[in-house]
N, C-alpha and C positions, 0 to 999 in steps of 0.2 A: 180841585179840577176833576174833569169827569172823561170817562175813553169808556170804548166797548169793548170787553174781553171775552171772546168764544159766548158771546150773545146776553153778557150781563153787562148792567153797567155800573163800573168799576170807578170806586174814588183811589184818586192816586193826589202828589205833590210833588212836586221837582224843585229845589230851593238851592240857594248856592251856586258857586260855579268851579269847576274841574271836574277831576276822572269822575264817574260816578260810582256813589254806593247805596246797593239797595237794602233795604230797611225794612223788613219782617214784622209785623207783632205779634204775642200771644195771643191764644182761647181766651176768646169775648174782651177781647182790645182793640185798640183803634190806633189812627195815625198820631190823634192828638195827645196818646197815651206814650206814643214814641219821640215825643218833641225834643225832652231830652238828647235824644242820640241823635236826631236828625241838627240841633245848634250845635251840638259838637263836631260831628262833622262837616257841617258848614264854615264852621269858625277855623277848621285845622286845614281849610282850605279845598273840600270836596264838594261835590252836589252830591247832596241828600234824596234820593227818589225814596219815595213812602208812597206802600202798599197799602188798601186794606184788601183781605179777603174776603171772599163771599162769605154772607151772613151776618159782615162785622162793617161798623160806621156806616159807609155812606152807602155801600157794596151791596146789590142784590143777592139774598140768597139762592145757591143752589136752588133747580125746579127739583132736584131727588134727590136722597142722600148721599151724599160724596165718603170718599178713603183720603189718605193722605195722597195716592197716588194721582189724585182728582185735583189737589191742590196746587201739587209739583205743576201738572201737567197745565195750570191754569197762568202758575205764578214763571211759566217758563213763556208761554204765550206773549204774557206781560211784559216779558224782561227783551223778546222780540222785537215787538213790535213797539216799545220805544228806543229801540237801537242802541242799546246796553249790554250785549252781549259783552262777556269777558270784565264787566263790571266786580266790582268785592262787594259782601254781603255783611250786613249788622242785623241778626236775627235775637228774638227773645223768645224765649218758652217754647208753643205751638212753630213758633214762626221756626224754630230748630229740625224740627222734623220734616219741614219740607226742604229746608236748607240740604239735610241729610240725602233724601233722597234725588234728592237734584243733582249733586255733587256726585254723590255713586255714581249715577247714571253716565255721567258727563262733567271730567274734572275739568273742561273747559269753556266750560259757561259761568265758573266764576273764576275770579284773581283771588284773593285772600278773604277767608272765612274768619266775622268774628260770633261767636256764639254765645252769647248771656243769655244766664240762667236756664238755656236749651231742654229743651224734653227731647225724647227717641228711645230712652231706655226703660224698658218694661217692668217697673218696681215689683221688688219680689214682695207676695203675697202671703199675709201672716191667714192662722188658721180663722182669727175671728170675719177677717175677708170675708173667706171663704164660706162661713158660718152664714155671713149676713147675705149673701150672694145667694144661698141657698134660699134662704128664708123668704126675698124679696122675690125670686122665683116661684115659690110655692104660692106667696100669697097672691101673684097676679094671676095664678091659675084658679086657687080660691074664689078670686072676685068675679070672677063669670057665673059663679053658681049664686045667682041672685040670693036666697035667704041667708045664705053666709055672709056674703059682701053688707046686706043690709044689717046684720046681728053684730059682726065684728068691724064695720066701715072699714074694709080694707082696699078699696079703689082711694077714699083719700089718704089713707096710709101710703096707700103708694106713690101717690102724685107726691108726698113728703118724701120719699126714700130719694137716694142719687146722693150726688157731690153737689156742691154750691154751685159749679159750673152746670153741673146738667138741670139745675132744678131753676135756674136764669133764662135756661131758653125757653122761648115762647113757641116754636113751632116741632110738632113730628119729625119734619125733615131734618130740622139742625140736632136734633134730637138723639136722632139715629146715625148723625153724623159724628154727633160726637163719642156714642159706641165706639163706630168704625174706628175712630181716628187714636183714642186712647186704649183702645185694646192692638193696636202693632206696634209689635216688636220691633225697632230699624238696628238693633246692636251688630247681628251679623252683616249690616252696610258700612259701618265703619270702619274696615280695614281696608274699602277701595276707596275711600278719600287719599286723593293726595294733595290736595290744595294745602298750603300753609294756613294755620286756624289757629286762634288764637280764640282760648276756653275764659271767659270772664263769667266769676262765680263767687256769689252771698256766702260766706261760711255759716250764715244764718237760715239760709233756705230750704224750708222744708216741703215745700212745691216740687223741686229737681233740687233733690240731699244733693251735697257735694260731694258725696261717692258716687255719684250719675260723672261728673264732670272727672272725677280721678278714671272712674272707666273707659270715657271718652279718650279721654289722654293717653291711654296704654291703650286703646287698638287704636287711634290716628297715628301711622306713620311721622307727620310733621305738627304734629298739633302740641301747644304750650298751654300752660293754667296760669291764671294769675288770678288770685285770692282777696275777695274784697273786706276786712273782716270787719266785723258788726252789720254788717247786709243781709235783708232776707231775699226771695226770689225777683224783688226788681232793684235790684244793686245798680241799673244805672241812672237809676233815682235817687234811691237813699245815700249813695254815697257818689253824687255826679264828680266832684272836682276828680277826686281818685280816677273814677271810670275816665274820663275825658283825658287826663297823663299820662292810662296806661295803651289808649285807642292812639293817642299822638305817639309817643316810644315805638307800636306795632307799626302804624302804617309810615312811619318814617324810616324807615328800615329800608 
């Protein structure tokens, strides 16, 4: 299904039936990537509303480069104007950080937070980082002086440097977006969460370590971990039955 959100348009899915829960995905995912969570909580008895965000599935990108704050402010719109306010949330990875900042803002625009595999915390940065960080810096200032770019090809060096995720996107915008979005910090928002949150996390994931999720836990107020073990970063795939017993145990509470 399709809607227009602050002037994009926006795939979304509504499945099931009761309270509602909305349904997040990660950087460069999609709803169909969320299926999983979305039959499970259909099956335990809730509607499933599934997001995608701009740039991802069906969802127009961003016309500029967006912040997380761009996102919140998109996926609140969303949660608006289909009359879901006070809704509980199942977020993954990316989809955690706007959960974060959402929730800060306003602990009552959701009911209960569940958070897989979640980003928001700012992984400390080892010296070779900072080594290569340097290096991709210099060399893109290199490649404007034409005979060096041609002698050592470092325009397509460059276009090789990044993460897998930034070296996926096709456009400048998303591009820049994802700068934005991976370079903030949300750690000092987690101690105005007070929704009840239940932390679901890969003992395997090296995407968001499960010292992201033990940190989460000691600044959330009411926030619980439950450990999925032999799972990497999409634990409610790799190990659904598990994820599915521990989402029925939370929201039957």
């Amino acid at each position: 299904m399709y809607c227009e959100v602050l002037g994009l348009k926006t795939e979304y899915e509504r499945r099931g039936e009761g309270r509602p829960i909305l349904i997040l995905h990660g950087w460069g995912s999609s709803i169909q990537a969320m299926a999983p969570v979305a039959n499970c909580v259909a099956a335990l008895g809730y509607e499933a509303v599934s997001l995608a965000f701009p740039g991802f599935g069906g969802t127009e990108e961003p016309k500029e480069a967006w912040g997380v704050a761009d996102y919140a402010h998109f996926t609140k719109a969303f949660i608006e104007q289909q009359g879901i306010v006070g809704c509980s949330v199942a977020c993954h990875s990316f989809g955690g950080r706007v959960t974060i900042m959402l929730s800060a803002e306003d602990n009552a625009l959701f009911d209960k937070l569940i958070m897989i595999d979640a980003a928001g915390v700012r992984p400390r940065r080892t010296i070779k980082y900072h080594v290569k960080t340097w290096a991709y810096k210099l060399a893109k200032k290199l490649a404007r002086i034409g005979f060096i770019d041609r002698v050592f090809r470092l325009s397509e060096r460059q276009k090789n440097a990044g993460s897998a995720d930034y070296r996926a996107l096709k456009t400048d915008v998303m591009r820049k977006t994802f700068v934005n979005v991976v370079n903030q910090d949300l750690t000092p928002l987690l101690s105005g969460i007070r929704n009840d949150t239940l932390l679901i996390w890969g003992d395997k994931d090296t995407a968001t370590p499960l010292e992201y999720a033990k940190l989460m836990e000691k600044k959330m107020p009411n926030a619980g971990l439950a450990v999925l073990e032999g799972a990497g970063h999409f634990s409610y795939a790799e190990k659904y039955p598990q994820f599915c017993a521990v989402m029925k145990a939370y929201l039957k509470e």
